[in-house]
Each structure stands twice: as C-alpha cells, then as structure tokens.
C-alpha positions as CSV (number, residue, x, y, z in Angstrom):
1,X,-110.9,-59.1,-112.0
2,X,-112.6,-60.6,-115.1
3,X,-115.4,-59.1,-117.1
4,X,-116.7,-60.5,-120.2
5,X,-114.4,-59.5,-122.8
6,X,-111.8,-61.5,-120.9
7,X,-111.7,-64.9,-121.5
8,X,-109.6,-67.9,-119.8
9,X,-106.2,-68.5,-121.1
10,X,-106.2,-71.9,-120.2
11,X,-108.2,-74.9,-118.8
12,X,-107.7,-77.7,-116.2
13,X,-110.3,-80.4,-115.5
14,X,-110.6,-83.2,-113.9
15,X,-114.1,-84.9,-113.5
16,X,-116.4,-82.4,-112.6
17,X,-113.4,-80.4,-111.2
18,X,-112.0,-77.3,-113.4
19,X,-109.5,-74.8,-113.2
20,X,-109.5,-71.9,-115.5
21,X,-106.1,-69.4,-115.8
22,X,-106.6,-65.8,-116.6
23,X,-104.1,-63.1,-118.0
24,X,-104.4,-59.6,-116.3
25,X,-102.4,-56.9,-116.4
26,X,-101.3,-55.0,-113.7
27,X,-101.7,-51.1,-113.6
28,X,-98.0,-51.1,-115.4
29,X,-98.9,-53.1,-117.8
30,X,-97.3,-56.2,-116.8
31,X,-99.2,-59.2,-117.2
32,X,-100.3,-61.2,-114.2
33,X,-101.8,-64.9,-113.9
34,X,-104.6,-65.7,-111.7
35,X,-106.9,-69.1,-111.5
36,X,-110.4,-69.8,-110.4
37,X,-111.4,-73.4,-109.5
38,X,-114.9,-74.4,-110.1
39,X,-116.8,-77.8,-109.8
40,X,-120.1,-78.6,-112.0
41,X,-123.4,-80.5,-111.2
42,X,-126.5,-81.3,-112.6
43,X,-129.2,-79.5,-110.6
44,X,-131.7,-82.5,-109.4
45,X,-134.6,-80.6,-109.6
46,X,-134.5,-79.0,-113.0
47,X,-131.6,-81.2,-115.0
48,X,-129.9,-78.2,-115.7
49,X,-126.1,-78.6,-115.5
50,X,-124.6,-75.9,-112.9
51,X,-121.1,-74.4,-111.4
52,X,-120.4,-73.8,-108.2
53,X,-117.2,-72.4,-106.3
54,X,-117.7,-74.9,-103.5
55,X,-116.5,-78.4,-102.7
56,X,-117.1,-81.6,-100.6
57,X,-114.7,-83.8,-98.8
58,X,-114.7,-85.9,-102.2
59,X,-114.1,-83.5,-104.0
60,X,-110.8,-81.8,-102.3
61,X,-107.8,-84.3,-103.5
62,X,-109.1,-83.7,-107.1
63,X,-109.0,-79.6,-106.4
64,X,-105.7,-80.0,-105.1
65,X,-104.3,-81.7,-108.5
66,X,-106.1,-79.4,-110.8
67,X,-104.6,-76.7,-108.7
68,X,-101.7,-78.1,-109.3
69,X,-102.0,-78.2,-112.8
70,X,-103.1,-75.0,-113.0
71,X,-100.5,-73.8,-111.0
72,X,-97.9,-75.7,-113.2
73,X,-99.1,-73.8,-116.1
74,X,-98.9,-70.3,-114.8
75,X,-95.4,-71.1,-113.9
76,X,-94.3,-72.3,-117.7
77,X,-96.4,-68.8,-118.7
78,X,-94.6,-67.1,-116.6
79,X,-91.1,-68.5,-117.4
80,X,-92.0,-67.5,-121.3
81,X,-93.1,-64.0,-120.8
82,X,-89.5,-63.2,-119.1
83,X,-87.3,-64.5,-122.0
84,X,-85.8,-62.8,-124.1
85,X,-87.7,-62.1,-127.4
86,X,-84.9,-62.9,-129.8
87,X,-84.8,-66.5,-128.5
C-alpha cells in the first residue's frame, strides 16, 4: 500500500498516539485515503525510541480520538477532491 516514495499526507497525534493519512490511487486513477495508527515508546533496554502498531487498555480512548481525527480529515479531503475545479 505504501512504499517509500510515498509519504503521509497528513498527521494526528496525541501523546504517544499517532495517526498518519495516506493518498493512493486506485487502479483508475482515482485517489483513495487510507490511515495507519501507531503508538511510540522508548525501548527500556537500549533508550532507543520505537513504533509499534499495538495498544494497551490505556492507550485505546486516545486511538479512538486520533482515529477520529484522522477520520475527520479524510472526510474534508475527500469533500475537496469532488468539487468542482472552478470554485
């Protein structure tokens, strides 16, 4: 779905919670709007900071309102791709 030439569109983040939305386009050309949710942490036994695509009980009300968000978003992109061009 993504490769590396393809970046995010768009960011959501709350905390250690994130959202990222990502333009495609379908095999007509069309574009689509797809989000990944994501949740960083520092690893305790080397410092380094990490991502990871699961979540805790703690973390789940703050998925839902990045989701949200993110979902918010997609909706106003996709509301501006089918107006007219004129306007």
């Amino acid at each position: 779905m993504n490769d590396s030439t393809n970046l995010p569109i768009h960011h959501e983040q709350m905390g250690a919670i994130c959202a990222s939305v990502w333009m495609n386009q379908s095999d007509a050309g069309d574009p689509y709007y797809v989000a990944t949710l994501s949740r960083t942490y520092r690893d305790p036994e080397t410092g380094e900071w990490k991502g990871t695509n699961s979540f805790g009980q703690r973390d789940l009300l703050v998925v839902a309102l990045v989701a949200q968000r993110a979902a918010l978003r997609i909706s106003e992109l996709v509301q501006a791709d089918r107006r007219c061009p004129l306007q």
